[in-house]
LOKETOR-147475 format. One record per residue (C-alpha): residue in one letter; x, y, z. Coordinates in steps of 0.05 Angstrom, whole numbers, plus 5000, padded with zeros to 4 digits. Example, Ala and Ser with C-alpha at 12.3 -4.5 7.8 and 13.67 -1.06 7.14 Angstrom:
<rs>
A524649105156 S527349795143 
</rs>
This chain:
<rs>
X606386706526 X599686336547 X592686556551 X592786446618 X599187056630 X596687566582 X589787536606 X593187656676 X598088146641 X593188576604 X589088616678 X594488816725 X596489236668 X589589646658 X590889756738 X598689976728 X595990416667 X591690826725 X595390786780 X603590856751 X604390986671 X610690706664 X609490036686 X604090016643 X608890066587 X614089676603 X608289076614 X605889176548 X612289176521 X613688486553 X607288256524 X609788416448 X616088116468 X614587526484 X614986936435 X609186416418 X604886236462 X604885646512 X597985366540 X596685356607 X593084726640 X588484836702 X588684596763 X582184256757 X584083866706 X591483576730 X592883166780 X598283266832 X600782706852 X607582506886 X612681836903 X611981626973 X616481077011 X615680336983 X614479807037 X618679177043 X614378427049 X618577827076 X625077927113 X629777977056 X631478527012 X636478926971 X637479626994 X641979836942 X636179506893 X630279826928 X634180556918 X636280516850 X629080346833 X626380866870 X631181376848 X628681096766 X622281146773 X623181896812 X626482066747 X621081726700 X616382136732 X619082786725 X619482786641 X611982676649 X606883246619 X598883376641 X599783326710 X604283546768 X609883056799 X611683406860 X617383006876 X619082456936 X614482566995 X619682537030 X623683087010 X617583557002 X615884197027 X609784227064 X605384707022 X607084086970 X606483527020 X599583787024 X598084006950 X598883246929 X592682866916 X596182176909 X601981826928 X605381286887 X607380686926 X607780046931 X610579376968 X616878976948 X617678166964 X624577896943 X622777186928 X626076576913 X627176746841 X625677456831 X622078066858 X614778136860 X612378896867 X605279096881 X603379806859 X598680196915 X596480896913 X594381346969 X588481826952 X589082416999 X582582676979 X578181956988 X581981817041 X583381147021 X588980666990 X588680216920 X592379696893 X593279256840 X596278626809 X602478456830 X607978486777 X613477936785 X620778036756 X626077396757 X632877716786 X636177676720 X631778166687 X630478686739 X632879196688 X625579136660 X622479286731 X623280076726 X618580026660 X613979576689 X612580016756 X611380596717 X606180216678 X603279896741 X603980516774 X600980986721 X595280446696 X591880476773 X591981236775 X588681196708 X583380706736 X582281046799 X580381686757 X576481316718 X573280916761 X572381466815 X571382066768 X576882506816 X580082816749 X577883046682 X584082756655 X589482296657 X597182516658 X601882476589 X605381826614 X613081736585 X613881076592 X619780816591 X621880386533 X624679706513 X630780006487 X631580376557 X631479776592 X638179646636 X640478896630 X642078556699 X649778716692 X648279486679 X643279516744 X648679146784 X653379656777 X648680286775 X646280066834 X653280096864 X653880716853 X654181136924 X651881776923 X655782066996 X662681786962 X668182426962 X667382756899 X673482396862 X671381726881 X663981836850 X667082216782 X671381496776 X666481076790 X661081346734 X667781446685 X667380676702 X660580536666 X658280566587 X651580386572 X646280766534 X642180966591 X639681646600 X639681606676 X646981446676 X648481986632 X644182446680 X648782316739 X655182496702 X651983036675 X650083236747 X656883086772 X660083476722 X656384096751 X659283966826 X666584256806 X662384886794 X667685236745 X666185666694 X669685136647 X665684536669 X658384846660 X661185116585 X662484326574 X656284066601 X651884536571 X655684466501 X653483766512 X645783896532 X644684466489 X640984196430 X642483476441 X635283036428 X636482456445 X636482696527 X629282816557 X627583576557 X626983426638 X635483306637 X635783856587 X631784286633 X635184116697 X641884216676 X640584966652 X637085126712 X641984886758 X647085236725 X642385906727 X641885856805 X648885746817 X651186416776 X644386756818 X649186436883 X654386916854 X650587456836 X653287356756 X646287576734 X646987646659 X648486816656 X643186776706 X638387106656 X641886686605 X640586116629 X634086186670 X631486296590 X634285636568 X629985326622 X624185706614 X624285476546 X624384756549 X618784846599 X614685196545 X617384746480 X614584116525 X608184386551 X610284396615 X608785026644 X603284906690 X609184686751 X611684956804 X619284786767 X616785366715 X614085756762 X621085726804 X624585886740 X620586516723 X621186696785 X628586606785 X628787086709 X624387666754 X629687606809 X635887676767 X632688276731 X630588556792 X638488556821 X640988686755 X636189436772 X631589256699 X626389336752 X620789426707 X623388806661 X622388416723 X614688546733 X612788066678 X615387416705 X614487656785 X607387736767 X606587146719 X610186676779 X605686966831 X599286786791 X601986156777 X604685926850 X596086136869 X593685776819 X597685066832 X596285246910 X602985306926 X602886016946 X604985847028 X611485436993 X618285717008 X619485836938 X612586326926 X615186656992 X620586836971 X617987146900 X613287516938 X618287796978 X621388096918 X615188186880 X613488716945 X620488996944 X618989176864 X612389496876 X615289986933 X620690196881 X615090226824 X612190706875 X606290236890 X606890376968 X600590006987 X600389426944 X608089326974 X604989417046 X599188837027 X604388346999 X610288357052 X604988347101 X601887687072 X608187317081 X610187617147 X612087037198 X612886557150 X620886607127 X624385977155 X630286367174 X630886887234 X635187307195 X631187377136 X624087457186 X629188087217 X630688357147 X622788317123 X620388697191 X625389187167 X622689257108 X616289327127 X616489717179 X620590267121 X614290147075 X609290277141 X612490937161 X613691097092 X605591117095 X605791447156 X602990797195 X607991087248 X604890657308 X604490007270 X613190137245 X613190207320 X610089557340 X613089137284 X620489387303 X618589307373 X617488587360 X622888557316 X627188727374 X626088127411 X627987667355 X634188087347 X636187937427 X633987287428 X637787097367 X644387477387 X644687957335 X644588727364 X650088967331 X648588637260 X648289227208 X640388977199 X639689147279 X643189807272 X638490007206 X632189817246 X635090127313 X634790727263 X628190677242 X625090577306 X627591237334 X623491577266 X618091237282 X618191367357 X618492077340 X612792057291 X608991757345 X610592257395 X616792087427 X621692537408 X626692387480 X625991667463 X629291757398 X633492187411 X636291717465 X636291137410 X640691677367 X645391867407 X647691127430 X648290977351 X652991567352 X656491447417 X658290687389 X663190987356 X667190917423 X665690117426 X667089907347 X668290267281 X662090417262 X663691167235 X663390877164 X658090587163 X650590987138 X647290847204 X652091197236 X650791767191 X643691727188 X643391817268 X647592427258 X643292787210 X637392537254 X640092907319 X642193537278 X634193457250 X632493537315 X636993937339 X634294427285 X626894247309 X628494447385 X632095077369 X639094887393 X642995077326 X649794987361 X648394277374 X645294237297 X651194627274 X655793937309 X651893407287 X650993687214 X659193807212 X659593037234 X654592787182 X657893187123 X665492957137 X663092287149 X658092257078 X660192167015 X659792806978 X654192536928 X649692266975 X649992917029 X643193167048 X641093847061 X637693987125 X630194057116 X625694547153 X622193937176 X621593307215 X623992977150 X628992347175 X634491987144 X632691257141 X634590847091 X632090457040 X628989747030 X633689147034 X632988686980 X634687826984 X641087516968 X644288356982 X646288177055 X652187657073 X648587057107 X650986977184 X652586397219 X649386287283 X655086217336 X660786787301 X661187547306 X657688027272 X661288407220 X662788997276 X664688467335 X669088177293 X672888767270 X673188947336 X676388297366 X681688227306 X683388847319 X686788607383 X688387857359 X695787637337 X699788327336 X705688047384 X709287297388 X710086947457 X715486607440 X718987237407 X718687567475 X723387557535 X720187297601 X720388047635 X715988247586 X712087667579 X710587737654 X709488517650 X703588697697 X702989257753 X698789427815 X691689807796 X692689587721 X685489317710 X681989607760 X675889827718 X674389097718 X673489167794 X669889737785 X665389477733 X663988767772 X663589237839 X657689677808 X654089057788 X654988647861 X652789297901 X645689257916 X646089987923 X649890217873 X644690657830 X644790387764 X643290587679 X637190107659 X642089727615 X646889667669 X640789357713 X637988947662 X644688597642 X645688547730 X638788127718 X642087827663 X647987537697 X645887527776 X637787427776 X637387517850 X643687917869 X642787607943 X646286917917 X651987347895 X654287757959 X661287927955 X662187487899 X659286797918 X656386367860 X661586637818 X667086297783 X673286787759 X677786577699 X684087027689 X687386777625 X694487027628 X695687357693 X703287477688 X704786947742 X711886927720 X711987667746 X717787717784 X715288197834 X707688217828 X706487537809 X698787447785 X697588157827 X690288387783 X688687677801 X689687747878 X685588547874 X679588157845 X679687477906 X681688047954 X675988507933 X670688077926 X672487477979 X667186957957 X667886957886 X672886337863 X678586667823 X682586207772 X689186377744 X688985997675 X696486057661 X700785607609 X704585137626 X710985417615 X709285967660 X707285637711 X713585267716 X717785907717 X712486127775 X714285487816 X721585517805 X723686297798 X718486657846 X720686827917 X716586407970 X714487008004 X710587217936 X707686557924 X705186507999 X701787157984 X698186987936 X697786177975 X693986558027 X687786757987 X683386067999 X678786297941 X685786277892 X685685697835 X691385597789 X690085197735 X695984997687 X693285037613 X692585297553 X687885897539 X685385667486 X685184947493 X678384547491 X675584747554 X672284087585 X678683707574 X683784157609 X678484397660 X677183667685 X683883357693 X686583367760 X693483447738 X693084097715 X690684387776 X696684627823 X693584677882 X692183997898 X689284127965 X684584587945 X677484307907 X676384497828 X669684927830 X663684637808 X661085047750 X654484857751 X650085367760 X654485897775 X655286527736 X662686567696 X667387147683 X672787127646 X678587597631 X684087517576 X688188237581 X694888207548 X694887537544 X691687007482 X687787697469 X694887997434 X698387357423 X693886907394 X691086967315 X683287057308 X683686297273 X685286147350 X680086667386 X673386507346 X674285757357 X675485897433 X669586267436 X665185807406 X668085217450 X667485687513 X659285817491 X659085047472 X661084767544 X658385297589 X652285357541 X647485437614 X652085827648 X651086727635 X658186947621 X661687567617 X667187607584 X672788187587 X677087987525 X681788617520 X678589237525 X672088967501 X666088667543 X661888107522 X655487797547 X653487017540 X646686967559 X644586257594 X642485837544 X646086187486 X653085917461 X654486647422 X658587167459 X655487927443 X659288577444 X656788997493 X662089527517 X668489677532 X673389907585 X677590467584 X685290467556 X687590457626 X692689887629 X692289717564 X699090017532 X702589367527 X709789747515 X709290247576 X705890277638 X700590747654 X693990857697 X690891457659 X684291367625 X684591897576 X678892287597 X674191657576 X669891307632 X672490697668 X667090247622 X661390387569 X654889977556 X651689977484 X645190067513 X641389637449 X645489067466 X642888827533 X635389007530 X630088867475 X626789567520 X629090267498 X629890737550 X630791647543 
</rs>
């Protein structure tokens, strides 16, 4: 261990000794542990310094050349010690972008007889460029020219230090060797050598070439990791581990690349393993002052802190955190994220505040929405845990808008922070506010299966709290019954006397599954393969195929009716998703502006062909209504259906039938003439219209899910600017304009949904339900 960590060690552990004993201990502890120690450099003595694009003189050149060289001298630079290579510019983050002082460049001229390169450098701090002698290289030795940029390169940042007196010291320059020279054969086919091949094409290609270079042993080395197998990293690392004549760099790369692909799988004791093998050539080298240690201490706290050795994980948090500061590299993605578990491990060291102060300086600066929605969870637990009630409030407020505008209300981080807010709202004073925010997490349960799940139970405990609070023990006396059947039997809470809530606890990185930006939540998902493939079309006689009856799916009339009528006195979710869809509800009257989609209408019905079709054109005369039908049926319709029942349906004008399938790509069945049956009538124009769309008993039962998620995504893709609602089965969905992801939002009732007997009762449920924190970033009692 250096100087540099105990001395920050032995402070941070005189302030742990006062402030939480334990973690005193286990510091010191880490301290004896620790092997020999490793000096630290400073950052006013190194120079940062990174490889920028090289220019191109005359109009010839050799791009496979011109990248082979670049990717040499890349890998020259990294074995260096005394200063810190942050990579290609071009690849950088920006924290490093702007940490480097200089960039290495230069010019290439591909003469008659060889290449000439002149070396430049860019000092970021003088604000001016240097060059130097050009180096010229006939063609049949370009093998050398690797080993002479370096030099050029490294001899004018040594000159303009000198010179310019910008550094107390010049970097430990490797330079490459005569021995590691490539002759003009071996660069002719390295250079070949394609990175973007398929995988099997590249492992052939470098099986192709023996020579004794270390770069070419690299790349197989490298390419021996991509079949990421338990067996392969045994093999590579049997031949790394130990082996001097490769660079401690390759040595160093390999185990850390191995380390972050077991951290990928959460296999944290050959994470630690190997995370240590890195760590250690850092140290053997002197190479600790760099943001590559720094990643891979950070990488050691991280596995420790998953693997719950919590206090073990302090050390190297710490020592990363002081190390990211000093190389000023403390806003880079990397230092984010270690302070994001370096705040997560003082909250469960029971060091509250200094947990507050840390998530808080990295707040708004996650690249990812979903991890920003996760940290304002977090924080806002750590805020009311200090009883900062109206701050939890604000943050989650905020937090709230993020979660709408990104799609994601019913994502399990939504439903822990819908949670949360209703504690903190009560804190703060409003107790019918949160109580309202409880009871819709416990009336879900009608829209998804969310019983499982501790949300769910956390809002029951909360209402049987405050149940208890108001005096109304019969109601605590239901919700506490709920919350016990539903808990597991180690983790049921007594009722307190007080306002004493069920929360949850902090959410740590790389716990939650990452979602992709256009697919279901976890509970939309569930919900929509629940309907998805449980019957075969083509196992199915045409009568039942067809099956449909008068009044079946009226709740979608109903539902569409309540949001048309101007008067029609709404819930504020019910007018805020009217807003939503309509905007101005007077472009809508009696269904104008609105384009209908009925996927599977049972026009094959011998006696009510298409008939919850014709009740939604009849009810609402303006809107355009268009029976999507298959093929197949729409042949039978044509040839089997009395005339009298096809003129009845003929006689609607605002009746489309268009001949596809459901779940076809949309823009390519929806613009071809011929599969439109009613020639004499005009295909709507979709633009700027509002779309609904129904699938009830049809590609909602008989297609798979591997069918329904793509057809959603291609329905968001092509009518990305039009609002959609979407009644897929019982279930109710909402696209936003200018969103391609569908959301839950609510249901209908079972009426006309029993696909093996006909019936019109509901059940006792309403005709449709609204998760009110689906629509509306607002919460309302």
């Amino acid at each position: 261990m250096s100087r540099f960590q105990k001395n920050t060690l032995l402070t941070f552990s005189l302030l742990a000794f006062i402030a939480y004993a334990p973690l005193y201990y286990s510091i010191r502890n880490a301290i004896q542990k620790e092997s020999l120690p490793v000096t630290y450099e400073s950052a006013d003595t190194v120079s940062f310094f990174s490889l920028g694009d090289f220019e191109i003189e005359g109009k010839t050149s050799d791009p496979k050349t011109l990248e082979l060289l670049t990717d040499l001298v890349d890998f020259e630079f990294k074995k260096l010690t005394g200063a810190v290579y942050l990579g290609r510019q071009s690849s950088l983050s920006l924290p490093k972008k702007n940490r480097s002082q200089f960039i290495f460049y230069g010019s290439f001229e591909w003469e008659e007889k060889g290449i000439s390169f002149t070396p430049k450098l860019n000092s970021i701090e003088q604000k001016a460029s240097f060059s130097s002698k050009s180096i010229f290289v006939p063609y049949e030795e370009r093998g050398k020219l690797v080993s002479l940029m370096y030099q050029s390169l490294s001899h004018l940042l040594d000159e303009t230090i000198r010179l310019h007196r910008l550094l107390k010291r010049s970097p430990e320059w490797k330079i490459p060797t005569k021995e590691e020279f490539l002759s003009e054969s071996e660069f002719v086919r390295l250079s070949e050598y394609n990175p973007t091949l398929p995988q099997e094409e590249r492992v052939s290609f470098l099986k192709s070439l023996e020579f004794p270079s270390e770069y070419l042993q690299f790349l197989k080395l490298k390419q021996s990791l991509e079949k990421r197998t338990e067996e392969s990293f045994k093999d590579v690392w049997k031949t790394v581990s130990g082996n001097s004549n490769l660079s401690s760099y390759t040595r160093f790369f390999i185990a850390k690349s191995i380390a972050e692909f077991y951290f990928s799988k959460k296999e944290l004791s050959q994470v630690i393993e190997f995370a240590n093998a890195a760590r250690k050539e850092k140290e053997v080298s002197k190479s600790v002052f760099h943001s590559d240690y720094a990643d891979t201490i950070s990488l050691l706290g991280k596995a420790f802190v998953l693997e719950g050795k919590k206090e073990e994980a302090v050390y190297y948090l710490t020592s990363a955190k002081k190390l990211y500061e000093t190389l000023g590299l403390l806003k880079d993605p990397s230092s984010i994220e270690n302070s994001y578990f370096y705040g997560l491990l003082l909250y469960d060291l029971s060091q509250t505040e200094l947990a507050s102060y840390e998530l808080s300086s990295i707040h708004g600066k996650l690249s990812s929405p979903m991890e920003q929605i996760y940290l304002d969870y977090n924080l806002a637990k750590i805020y009311y845990d200090l009883g900062r009630y109206d701050a939890a409030v604000s943050l989650l407020q905020n937090q709230r808008k993020r979660i709408i505008e990104e799609g994601f209300p019913n994502h399990e981080i939504a439903l822990y922070s819908y949670n949360l807010y209703g504690a903190s709202l009560y804190k703060s004073g409003k107790w019918s506010v949160a109580k309202s925010i409880w009871e819709a997490l416990v009336n879900a349960k009608a829209i998804y299966g969310i019983e499982e799940k501790p949300y769910h139970r956390y809002a029951l405990f909360n209402l049987a709290v405050l149940s208890k609070l108001k005096n109304n023990p019969e109601q605590t006396e239901i919700y506490y019954k709920q919350y016990t059947r539903l808990s597991p039997y180690g983790q049921i809470v007594d009722l307190p006397s007080n306002d004493t809530f069920e929360i949850g606890k902090p959410i740590y990185p790389y716990t939650w599954e990452q979602q992709s930006q256009n697919t279901f939540v976890e509970l939309e998902e569930r919900t929509i393969r629940s309907y998805t493939g449980r019957y075969l079309f083509n196992g199915q006689e045409e009568e039942i195929r067809a099956r449909t009856y008068e009044n079946r799916l009226e709740d979608t009339n109903l539902f569409l009716d309540d949001l048309l009528n101007s008067k029609a006195f709404l819930s504020k979710p019910m007018s805020i998703l009217r807003k939503t869809l309509f905007g101005d509800l007077k472009r809508f009257e009696k269904g104008n502006q609105i384009v209908f989609f009925d996927i599977g209408p049972a026009l094959n019905h011998p006696e009510y062909p298409g008939v919850t079709s014709l009740a939604v054109a009849k009810h609402f005369s303006g809107m355009e209504v268009v029976l999507w039908e298959l093929p197949g049926e729409v042949d039978l319709f044509l040839k089997k259906v009395k005339p009298e029942l096809k003129d009845r349906l003929y006689a609607f004008p605002n009746i489309r039938i268009l001949s596809a399938d459901g779940v076809g790509e949309f823009q390519t069945l929806y613009k071809d003439p011929n599969n439109w049956i009613l020639r004499n009538r005009p295909i709507p124009n979709l633009k700027g219209k509002t779309i609904i769309i129904r699938a009830a008993n049809s590609i909602d039962i008989y297609e798979p899910y591997t069918k329904i998620l793509p057809h959603f995504q291609n329905i968001g893709k092509e009518l990305k600017s039009n609002p959609i609602l979407y009644f897929f089965n019982r279930s109710i969905l909402l696209k936003p304009a200018g969103s391609e992801k569908f959301i839950l939002i609510g249901n209908q009732s079972i009426r006309g949904f029993h696909h093996n007997f006909q019936s019109l009762d509901r059940n006792g449920e309403p005709p449709y339900s609204i998760l009110p924190f689906t629509v509306s970033e607002e919460i309302y009692p």
